[in-house]
VOBA-43804 format. One record per residue (C-alpha): residue number from 1; x, y, z. Coordinates in nm, 2 decimals, always signed. Layout:
BEGIN
resi_x_y_z
NUM_X_Y_Z
...
This chain:
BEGIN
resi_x_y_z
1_-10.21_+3.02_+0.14
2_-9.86_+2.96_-0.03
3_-9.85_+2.82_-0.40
4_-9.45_+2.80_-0.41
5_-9.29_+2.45_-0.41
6_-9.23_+2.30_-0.05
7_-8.98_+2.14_-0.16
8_-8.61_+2.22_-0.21
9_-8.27_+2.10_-0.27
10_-8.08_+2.12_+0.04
11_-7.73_+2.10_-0.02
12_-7.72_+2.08_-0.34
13_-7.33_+2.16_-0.33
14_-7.21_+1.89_-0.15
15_-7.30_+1.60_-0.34
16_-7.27_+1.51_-0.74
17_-7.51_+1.63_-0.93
18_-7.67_+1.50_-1.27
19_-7.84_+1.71_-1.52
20_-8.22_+1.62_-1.65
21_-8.44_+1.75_-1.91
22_-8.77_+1.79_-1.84
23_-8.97_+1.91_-2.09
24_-8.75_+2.06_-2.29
25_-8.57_+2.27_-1.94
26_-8.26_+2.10_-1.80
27_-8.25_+2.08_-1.45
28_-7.93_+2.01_-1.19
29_-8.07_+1.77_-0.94
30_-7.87_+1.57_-0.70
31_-7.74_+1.24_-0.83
32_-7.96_+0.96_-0.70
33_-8.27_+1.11_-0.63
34_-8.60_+0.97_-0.77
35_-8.72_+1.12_-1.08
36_-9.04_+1.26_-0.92
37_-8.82_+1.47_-0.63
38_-8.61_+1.60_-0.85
39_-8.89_+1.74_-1.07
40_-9.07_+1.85_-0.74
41_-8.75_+2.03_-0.60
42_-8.68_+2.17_-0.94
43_-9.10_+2.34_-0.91
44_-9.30_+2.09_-1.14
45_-9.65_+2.09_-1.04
46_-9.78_+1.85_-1.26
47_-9.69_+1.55_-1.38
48_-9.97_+1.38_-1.63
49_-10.32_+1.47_-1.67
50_-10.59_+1.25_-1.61
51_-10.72_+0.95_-1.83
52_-11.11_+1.13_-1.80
53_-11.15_+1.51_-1.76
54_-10.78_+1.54_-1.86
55_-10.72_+1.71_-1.50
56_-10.31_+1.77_-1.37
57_-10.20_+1.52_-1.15
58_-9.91_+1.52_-0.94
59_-9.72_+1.28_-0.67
60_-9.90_+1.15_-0.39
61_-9.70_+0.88_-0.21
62_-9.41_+0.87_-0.34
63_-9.36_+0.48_-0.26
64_-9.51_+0.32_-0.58
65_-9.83_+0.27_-0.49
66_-10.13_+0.53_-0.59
67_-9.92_+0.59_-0.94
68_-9.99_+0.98_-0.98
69_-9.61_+1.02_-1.06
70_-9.66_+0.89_-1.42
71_-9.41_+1.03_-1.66
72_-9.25_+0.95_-1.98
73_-8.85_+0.87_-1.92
74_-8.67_+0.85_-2.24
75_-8.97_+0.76_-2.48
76_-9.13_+0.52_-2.25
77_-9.46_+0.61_-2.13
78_-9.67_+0.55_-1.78
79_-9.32_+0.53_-1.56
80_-9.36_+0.58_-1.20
81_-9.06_+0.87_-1.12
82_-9.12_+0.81_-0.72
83_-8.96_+0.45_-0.82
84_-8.66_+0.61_-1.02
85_-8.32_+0.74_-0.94
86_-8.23_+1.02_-1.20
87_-7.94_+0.96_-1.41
88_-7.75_+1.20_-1.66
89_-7.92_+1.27_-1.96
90_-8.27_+1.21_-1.89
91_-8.53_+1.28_-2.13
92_-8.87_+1.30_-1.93
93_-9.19_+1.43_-2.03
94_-9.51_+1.48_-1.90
95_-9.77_+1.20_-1.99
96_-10.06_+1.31_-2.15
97_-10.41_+1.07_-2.04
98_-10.35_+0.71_-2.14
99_-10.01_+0.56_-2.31
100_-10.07_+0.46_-2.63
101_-10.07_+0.08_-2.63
102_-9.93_-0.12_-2.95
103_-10.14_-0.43_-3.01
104_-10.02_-0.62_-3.33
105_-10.29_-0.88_-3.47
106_-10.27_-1.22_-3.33
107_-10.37_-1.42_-3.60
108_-10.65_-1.58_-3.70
109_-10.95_-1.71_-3.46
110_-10.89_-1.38_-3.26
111_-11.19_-1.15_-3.37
């Protein structure tokens, strides 16, 4: 049984290319990919860990629905990369559990 990526960047000359950072590594990846094939092509084998048991979790669909792609983009946590073309510059990250959510107090009567 293989553990090496099945995917790959075919043609990677032909087209314009954008250069990511993922975790510190910048990656060339064809312009307008999503975010989660790029990080596939480029060998990224997980992308978050799990909320409970803090297990590695990769893509599943890639069509926005079973949200397993969950990344950070830029300081922004719990993004879906199968839903987002890469762009130049990109900071992503992988997402550690649960994003940290920023409730400010409502006021009074909310106990």
């Amino acid at each position: 049984m293989t553990t090496d990526s099945l995917f790959r960047l075919s043609n990677l000359a032909e087209g314009a290319t954008v250069t990511i950072d993922f975790e510190g590594q910048a990656m060339e990846v064809p312009e307008g990919i999503s975010v989660a094939a790029a990080l596939l092509a480029c060998g990224a084998r997980d992308f978050r860990s799990s909320v409970v048991g803090d297990q590695p979790r990769a893509p599943y669909c890639m069509m926005g629905v079973c949200f397993e792609c969950l990344v950070e983009i830029d300081g922004v946590p719990a993004r879906q990369s199968c839903l987002i073309p890469v762009r130049g510059g990109m900071c992503i990250k992988r997402q550690s559990g649960a994003p940290a959510l920023d409730i400010e107090d409502e006021g009074e009567g909310h106990e």
